[in-house]
C-alpha positions in Angstrom: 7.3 -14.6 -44.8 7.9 -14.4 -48.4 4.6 -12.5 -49.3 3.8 -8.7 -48.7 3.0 -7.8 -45.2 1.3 -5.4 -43.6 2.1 -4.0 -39.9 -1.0 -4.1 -37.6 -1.7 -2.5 -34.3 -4.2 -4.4 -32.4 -4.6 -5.2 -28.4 -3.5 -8.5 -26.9 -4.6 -9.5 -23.1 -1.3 -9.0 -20.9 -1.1 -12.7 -19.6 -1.5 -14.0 -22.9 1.2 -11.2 -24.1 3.4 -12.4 -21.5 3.5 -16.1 -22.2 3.8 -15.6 -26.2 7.0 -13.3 -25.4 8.0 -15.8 -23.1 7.9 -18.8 -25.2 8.4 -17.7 -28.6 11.5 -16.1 -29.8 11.3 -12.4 -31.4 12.3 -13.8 -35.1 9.5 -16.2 -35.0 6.6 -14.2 -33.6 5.7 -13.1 -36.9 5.5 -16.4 -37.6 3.5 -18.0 -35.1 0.6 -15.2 -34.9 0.4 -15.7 -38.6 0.3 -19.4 -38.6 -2.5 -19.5 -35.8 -4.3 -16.9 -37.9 -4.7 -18.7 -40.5 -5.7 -21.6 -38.4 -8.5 -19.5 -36.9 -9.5 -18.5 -39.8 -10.1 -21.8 -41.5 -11.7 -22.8 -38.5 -14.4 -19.4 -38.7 -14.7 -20.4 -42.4 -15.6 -24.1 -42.0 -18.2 -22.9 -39.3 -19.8 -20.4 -41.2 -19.9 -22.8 -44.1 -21.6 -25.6 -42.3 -24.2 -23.0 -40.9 -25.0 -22.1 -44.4 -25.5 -25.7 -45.4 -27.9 -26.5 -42.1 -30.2 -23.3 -42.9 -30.4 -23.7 -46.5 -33.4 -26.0 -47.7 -32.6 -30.0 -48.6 -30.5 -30.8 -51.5 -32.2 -32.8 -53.8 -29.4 -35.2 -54.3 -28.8 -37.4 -51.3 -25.5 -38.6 -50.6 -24.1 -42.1 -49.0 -22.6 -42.6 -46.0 -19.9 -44.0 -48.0 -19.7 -40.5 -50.4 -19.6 -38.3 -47.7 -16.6 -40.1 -45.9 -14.7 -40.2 -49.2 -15.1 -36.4 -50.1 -13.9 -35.7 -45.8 -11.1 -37.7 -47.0 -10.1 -36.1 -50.0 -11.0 -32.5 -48.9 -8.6 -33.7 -45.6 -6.0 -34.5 -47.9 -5.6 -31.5 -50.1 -4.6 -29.7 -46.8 
């Protein structure tokens, strides 16, 4: 993994368990629950971020159609 880890102890459904042992090989486990982690977590992130944004009051700057496309584009990008 190449950073510091730490072990956790947490509960998985069995079918779900079953399948994951099934299809991914014990090296990469590690791997896998980290990478759809993150995932997840970007995804929780981006949500709680656009909820932010639609309960905070207007902007006073407006932006273009044509601005908004270009910042998805670069923010899509730098991923």
């Amino acid at each position: 993994m190449g950073q510091s880890s730490k072990k956790l102890n947490f509960l998985i459904d069995v079918n779900l368990c079953r399948e994951f042992e099934m299809l991914v090989p014990a090296g990469k486990r590690s791997k896998v629950v980290n990478d759809a982690l993150r995932k997840e977590l970007e995804s929780m992130r981006k949500g709680k971020a656009v909820k932010e944004l639609l309960s905070s009051p207007p902007a006073t700057k407006k932006f273009s159609n044509r601005e908004i496309i270009d910042g998805l584009t670069k923010d899509r990008r730098s991923h």
